[in-house]
N, C-alpha and C positions, 0 to 999 in steps of 0.2 A: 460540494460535499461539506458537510458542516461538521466539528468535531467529534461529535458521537460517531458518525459513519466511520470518519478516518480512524478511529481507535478500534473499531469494528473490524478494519484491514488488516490494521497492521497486528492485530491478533490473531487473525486468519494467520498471516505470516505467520507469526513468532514460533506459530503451533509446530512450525518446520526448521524452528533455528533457534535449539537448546541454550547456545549460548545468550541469547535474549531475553529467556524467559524469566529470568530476577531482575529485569531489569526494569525501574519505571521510564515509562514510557509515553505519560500523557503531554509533556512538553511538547514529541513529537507528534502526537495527535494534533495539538495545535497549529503546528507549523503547515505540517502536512494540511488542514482545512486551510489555512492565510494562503499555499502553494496552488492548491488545488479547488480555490471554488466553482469552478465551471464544471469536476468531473462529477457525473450521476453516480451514487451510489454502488447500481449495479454494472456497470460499463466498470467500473475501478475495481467492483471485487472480479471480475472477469480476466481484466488486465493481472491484478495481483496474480489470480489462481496459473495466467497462461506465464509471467513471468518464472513464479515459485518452481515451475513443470521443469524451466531450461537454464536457471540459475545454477552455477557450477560453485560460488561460494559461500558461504554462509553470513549473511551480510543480507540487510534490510534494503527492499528497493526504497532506491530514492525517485524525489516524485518525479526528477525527468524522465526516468523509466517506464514509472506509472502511465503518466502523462502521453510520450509516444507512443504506449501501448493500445492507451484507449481510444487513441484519435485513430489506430487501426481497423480497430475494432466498431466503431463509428462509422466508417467505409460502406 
Protein backbone atom coordinates (compact mmCIF):
# COMPACT_ATOMS: atom_id res chain seq x y z
CA UNK A 1 0.00 0.00 0.00
CA UNK A 2 1.54 3.13 -0.93
CA UNK A 3 0.49 6.51 0.78
CA UNK A 4 -2.32 7.59 -1.32
CA UNK A 5 -4.04 4.15 -0.66
CA UNK A 6 -3.54 4.42 3.10
CA UNK A 7 -4.99 7.99 3.37
CA UNK A 8 -7.79 6.43 1.15
CA UNK A 9 -8.48 4.11 4.42
CA UNK A 10 -8.26 5.80 6.82
CA UNK A 11 -10.86 8.24 5.38
CA UNK A 12 -13.10 5.36 4.81
CA UNK A 13 -12.60 5.17 8.64
CA UNK A 14 -12.73 8.66 9.81
CA UNK A 15 -16.19 8.77 7.94
CA UNK A 16 -17.30 6.58 11.22
CA UNK A 17 -15.32 8.53 13.84
CA UNK A 18 -16.45 12.23 14.36
CA UNK A 19 -14.00 12.64 16.64
CA UNK A 20 -11.20 12.33 13.85
CA UNK A 21 -12.55 14.25 11.31
CA UNK A 22 -10.42 17.79 12.22
CA UNK A 23 -7.92 16.09 12.57
CA UNK A 24 -4.82 16.03 10.07
CA UNK A 25 -4.01 13.04 9.31
CA UNK A 26 -1.58 12.54 6.48
CA UNK A 27 1.50 11.83 9.04
CA UNK A 28 -0.45 8.82 9.51
CA UNK A 29 -0.99 7.89 6.00
CA UNK A 30 2.64 7.68 6.13
CA UNK A 31 3.16 5.53 8.62
CA UNK A 32 0.55 3.36 7.96
CA UNK A 33 2.29 2.94 4.08
CA UNK A 34 6.28 2.52 5.94
CA UNK A 35 3.74 -0.36 8.31
CA UNK A 36 1.84 -1.82 5.82
CA UNK A 37 3.59 -2.18 2.35
CA UNK A 38 2.91 -5.67 1.58
CA UNK A 39 -1.05 -4.93 2.07
CA UNK A 40 -3.04 -4.65 -1.37
CA UNK A 41 -5.17 -2.02 -1.51
CA UNK A 42 -8.34 -3.74 -1.73
CA UNK A 43 -7.64 -6.62 0.91
CA UNK A 44 -7.09 -3.48 3.51
CA UNK A 45 -10.16 -1.61 2.51
CA UNK A 46 -12.02 -4.99 3.09
CA UNK A 47 -10.07 -5.46 6.40
CA UNK A 48 -10.82 -1.70 7.46
CA UNK A 49 -14.74 -2.05 6.34
CA UNK A 50 -14.89 -5.85 8.39
CA UNK A 51 -12.97 -4.08 11.33
CA UNK A 52 -15.25 -0.58 11.37
CA UNK A 53 -18.54 -3.36 11.39
CA UNK A 54 -17.18 -4.73 15.18
CA UNK A 55 -15.25 -1.86 16.63
CA UNK A 56 -17.04 -1.12 19.93
CA UNK A 57 -14.73 2.29 20.34
CA UNK A 58 -14.16 5.02 18.62
CA UNK A 59 -10.61 4.87 17.80
CA UNK A 60 -8.52 4.48 14.42
CA UNK A 61 -7.44 0.86 13.77
CA UNK A 62 -3.99 0.36 14.06
CA UNK A 63 -2.14 -1.38 11.50
CA UNK A 64 -1.76 -4.58 13.65
CA UNK A 65 -5.33 -4.88 13.33
CA UNK A 66 -5.50 -4.01 9.81
CA UNK A 67 -2.84 -6.35 9.30
CA UNK A 68 -4.36 -9.52 11.08
CA UNK A 69 -7.36 -8.70 9.26
CA UNK A 70 -6.10 -9.11 5.86
CA UNK A 71 -3.95 -12.06 6.36
CA UNK A 72 -7.59 -13.50 7.02
CA UNK A 73 -9.11 -12.39 4.62
CA UNK A 74 -6.15 -13.76 2.35
CA UNK A 75 -7.09 -17.33 3.56
Amino acid sequence: MNVKEAASLIALAVTALPNLQEKELAPTAKFWAMVMPDIDFAVGQAAIIRIMREKKFSTLPLPAEIIEIARELKK
